[in-house]
C-alpha positions in Angstrom: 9.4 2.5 14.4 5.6 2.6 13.8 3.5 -0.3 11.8 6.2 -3.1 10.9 4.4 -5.3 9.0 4.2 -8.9 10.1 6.1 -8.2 13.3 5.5 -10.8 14.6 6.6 -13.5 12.0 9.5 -11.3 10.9 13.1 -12.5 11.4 14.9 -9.1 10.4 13.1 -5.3 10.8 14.4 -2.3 9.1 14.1 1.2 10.2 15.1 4.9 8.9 17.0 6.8 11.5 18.2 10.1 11.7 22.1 10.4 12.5 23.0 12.3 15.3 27.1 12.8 15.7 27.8 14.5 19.4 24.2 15.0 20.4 24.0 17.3 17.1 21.7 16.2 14.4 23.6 15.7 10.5 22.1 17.5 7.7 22.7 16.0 3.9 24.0 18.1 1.4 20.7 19.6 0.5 20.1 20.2 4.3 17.6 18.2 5.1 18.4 15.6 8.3 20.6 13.4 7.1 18.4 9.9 6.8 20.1 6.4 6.9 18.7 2.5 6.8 19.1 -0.2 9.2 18.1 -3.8 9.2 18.4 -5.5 12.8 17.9 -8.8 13.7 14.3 -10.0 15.5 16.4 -10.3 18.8 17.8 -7.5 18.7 14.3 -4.7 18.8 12.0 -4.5 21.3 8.2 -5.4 20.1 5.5 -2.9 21.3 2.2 -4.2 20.8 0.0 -1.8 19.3 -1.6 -3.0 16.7 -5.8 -2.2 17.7 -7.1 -1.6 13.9 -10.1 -2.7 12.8 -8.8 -4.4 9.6 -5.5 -5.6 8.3 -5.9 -7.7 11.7 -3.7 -10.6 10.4 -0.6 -8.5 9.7 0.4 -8.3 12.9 1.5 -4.4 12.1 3.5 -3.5 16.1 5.5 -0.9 16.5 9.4 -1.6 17.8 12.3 0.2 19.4 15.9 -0.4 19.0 18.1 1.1 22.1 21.7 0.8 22.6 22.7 -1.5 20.1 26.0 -1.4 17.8 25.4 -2.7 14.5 28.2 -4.1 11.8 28.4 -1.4 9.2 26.9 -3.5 6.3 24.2 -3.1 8.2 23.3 0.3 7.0 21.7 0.8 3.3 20.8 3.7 1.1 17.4 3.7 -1.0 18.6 6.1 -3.3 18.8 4.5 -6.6 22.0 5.8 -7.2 23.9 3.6 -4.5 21.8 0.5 -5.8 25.0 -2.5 -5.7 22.5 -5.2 -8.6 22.3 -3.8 -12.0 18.9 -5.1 -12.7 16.5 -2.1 -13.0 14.4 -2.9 -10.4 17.3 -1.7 -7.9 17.4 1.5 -10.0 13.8 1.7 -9.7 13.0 5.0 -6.9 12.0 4.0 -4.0 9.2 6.7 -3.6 7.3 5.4 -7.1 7.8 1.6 -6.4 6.1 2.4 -2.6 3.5 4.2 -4.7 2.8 1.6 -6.9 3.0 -1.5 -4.4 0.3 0.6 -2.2 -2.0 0.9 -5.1 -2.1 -2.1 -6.5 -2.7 -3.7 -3.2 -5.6 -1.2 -2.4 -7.2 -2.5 -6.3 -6.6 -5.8 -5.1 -9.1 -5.4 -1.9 -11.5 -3.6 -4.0 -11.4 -6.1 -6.5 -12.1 -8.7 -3.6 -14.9 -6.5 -2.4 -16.7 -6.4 -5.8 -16.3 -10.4 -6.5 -17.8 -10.4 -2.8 -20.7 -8.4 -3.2 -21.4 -10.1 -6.7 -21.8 -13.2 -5.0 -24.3 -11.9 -2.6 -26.4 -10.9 -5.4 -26.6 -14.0 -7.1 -26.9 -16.0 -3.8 -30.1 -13.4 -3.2 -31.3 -13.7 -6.5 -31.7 -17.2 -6.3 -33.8 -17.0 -3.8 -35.7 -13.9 -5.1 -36.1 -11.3 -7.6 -36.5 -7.7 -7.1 -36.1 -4.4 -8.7 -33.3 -3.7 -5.6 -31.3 -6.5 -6.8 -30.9 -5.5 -10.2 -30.3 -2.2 -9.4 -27.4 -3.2 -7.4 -26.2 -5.7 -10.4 -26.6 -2.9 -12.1 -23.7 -0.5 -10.3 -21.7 -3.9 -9.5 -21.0 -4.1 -13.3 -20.3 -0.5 -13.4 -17.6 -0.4 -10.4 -15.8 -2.7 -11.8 -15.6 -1.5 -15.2 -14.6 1.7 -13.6 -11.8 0.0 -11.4 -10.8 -1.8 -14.7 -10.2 1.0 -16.6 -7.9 2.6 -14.4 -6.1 -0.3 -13.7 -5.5 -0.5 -17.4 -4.0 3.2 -17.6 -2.2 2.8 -14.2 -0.2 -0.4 -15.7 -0.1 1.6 -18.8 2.1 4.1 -17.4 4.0 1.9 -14.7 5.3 -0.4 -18.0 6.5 3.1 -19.8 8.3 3.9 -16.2 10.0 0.9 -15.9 10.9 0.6 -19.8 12.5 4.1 -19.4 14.1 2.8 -16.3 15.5 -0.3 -18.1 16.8 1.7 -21.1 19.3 4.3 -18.4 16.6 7.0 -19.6 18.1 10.3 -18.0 15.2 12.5 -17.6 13.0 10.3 -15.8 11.2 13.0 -13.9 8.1 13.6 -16.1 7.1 9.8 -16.5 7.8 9.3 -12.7 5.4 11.9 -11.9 3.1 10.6 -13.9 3.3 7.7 -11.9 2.7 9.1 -8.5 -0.4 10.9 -10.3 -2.1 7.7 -11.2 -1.2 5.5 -8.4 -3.2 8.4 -6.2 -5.8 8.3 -8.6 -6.2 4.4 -8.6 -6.2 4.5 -4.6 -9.2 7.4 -4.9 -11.2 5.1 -7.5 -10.6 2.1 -5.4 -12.6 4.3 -2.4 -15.2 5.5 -4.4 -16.2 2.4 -5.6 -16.4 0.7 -2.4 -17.8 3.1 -0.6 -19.9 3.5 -3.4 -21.1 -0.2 -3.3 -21.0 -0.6 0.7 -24.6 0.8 0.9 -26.3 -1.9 -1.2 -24.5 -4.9 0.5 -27.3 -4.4 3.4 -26.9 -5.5 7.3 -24.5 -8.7 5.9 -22.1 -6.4 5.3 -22.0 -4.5 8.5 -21.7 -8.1 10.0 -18.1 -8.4 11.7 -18.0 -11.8 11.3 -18.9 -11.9 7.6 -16.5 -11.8 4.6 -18.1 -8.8 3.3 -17.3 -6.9 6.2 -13.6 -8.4 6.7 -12.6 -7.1 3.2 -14.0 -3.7 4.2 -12.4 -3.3 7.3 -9.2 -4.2 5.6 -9.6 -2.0 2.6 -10.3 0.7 4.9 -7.4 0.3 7.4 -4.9 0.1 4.1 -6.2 3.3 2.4 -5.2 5.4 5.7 -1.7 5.0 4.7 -0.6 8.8 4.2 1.5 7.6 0.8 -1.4 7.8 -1.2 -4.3 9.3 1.2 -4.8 13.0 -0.8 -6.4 13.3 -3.8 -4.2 13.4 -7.3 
């Protein structure tokens, strides 16, 4: 299993696995490979130390293997809200939307880090000096973030209706859950083109590795090559 996220503070690790019965692989009743969930317990996997990105250092994101190992049955888990065991609706919430969501708000997070970043540079510069440059740059500071701010407003907009319908049994849930996937891309491509749209301006501090305003880059740029939300909406 690729990327497991603080791997090597963790004390369980889960992992999807396809079922093979008799060397043959399952299919589901749709036909698809029949997909199941495992925890295991940190002695029990094999850590593979490949975590080289330039970002996202402190994560600790290694890869492991499980080989050989019997498991207690309780052990397994489905993520399909229909086998959710707690009746609160954030066990009835799909999986696919909630990863969605949990990527984008993290990835407006960063950016927001990135803008309160490169604010400060400003006014740090601008106390020492004025210049048309600066101002300019002030200038299209205040405008990313109003632009980050308003689609964080319609993404929480729609992920309150989602969970509300969610909360109330709502049957058709389809159309709102779309609508949810649509924004949360669209956050994740306003987060990029704001930073990227800032980046330029921050001059040579920012291509500094061992300044802040290069840390949150790297790290806002190793998180938005997760391939949940990495295609336009």
């Amino acid at each position: 299993w690729k990327y497991a996220t603080g791997a090597l503070h963790a004390h369980f690790f889960t992992a999807n696995c396809q079922v093979i019965q008799n060397g043959v692989l399952l299919k589901d009743e749709s036909g698809q490979s029949l997909i199941r969930s495992f925890w295991f317990k940190k002695n029990e996997v094999k850590l593979i130390k490949g975590w080289n990105s330039m970002g996202m250092i402190a994560t600790g994101s290694h890869s492991f293997t499980v080989q050989n190992k019997n498991v207690p049955k309780n052990r397994c888990f489905n993520l399909q809200v229909d086998h959710a065991v707690l009746p609160q609706p954030l066990y009835r919430f799909p999986f696919l939307q909630f990863a969605e969501t949990t990527l984008a708000v993290n990835l407006a997070g960063i950016c927001r880090n990135f803008i309160d970043a490169s604010r400060q540079l400003v006014e740090r510069k601008q106390q020492e000096h004025s210049s048309p440059h600066l101002d300019y740059f002030s200038r299209k500071i205040e405008r990313a973030s109003f632009k980050l701010e308003s689609m964080r407003a319609s993404f929480y907009q729609v992920v309150q209706e989602a969970y509300n319908q969610v909360t109330i049994g709502k049957t058709n849930t389809e159309p709102i859950l779309n609508q949810l996937s649509e924004v949360s891309r669209k956050l994740a491509t306003t987060t990029r083109e704001v930073v990227d749209t800032l980046f330029p301006y921050c001059g040579l501090e920012a291509a500094d590795t061992q300044s802040n305003l290069n840390r949150i880059w790297r790290n806002f740029h190793t998180a938005t090559q997760h391939s949940l939300l990495n295609y336009p909406a």
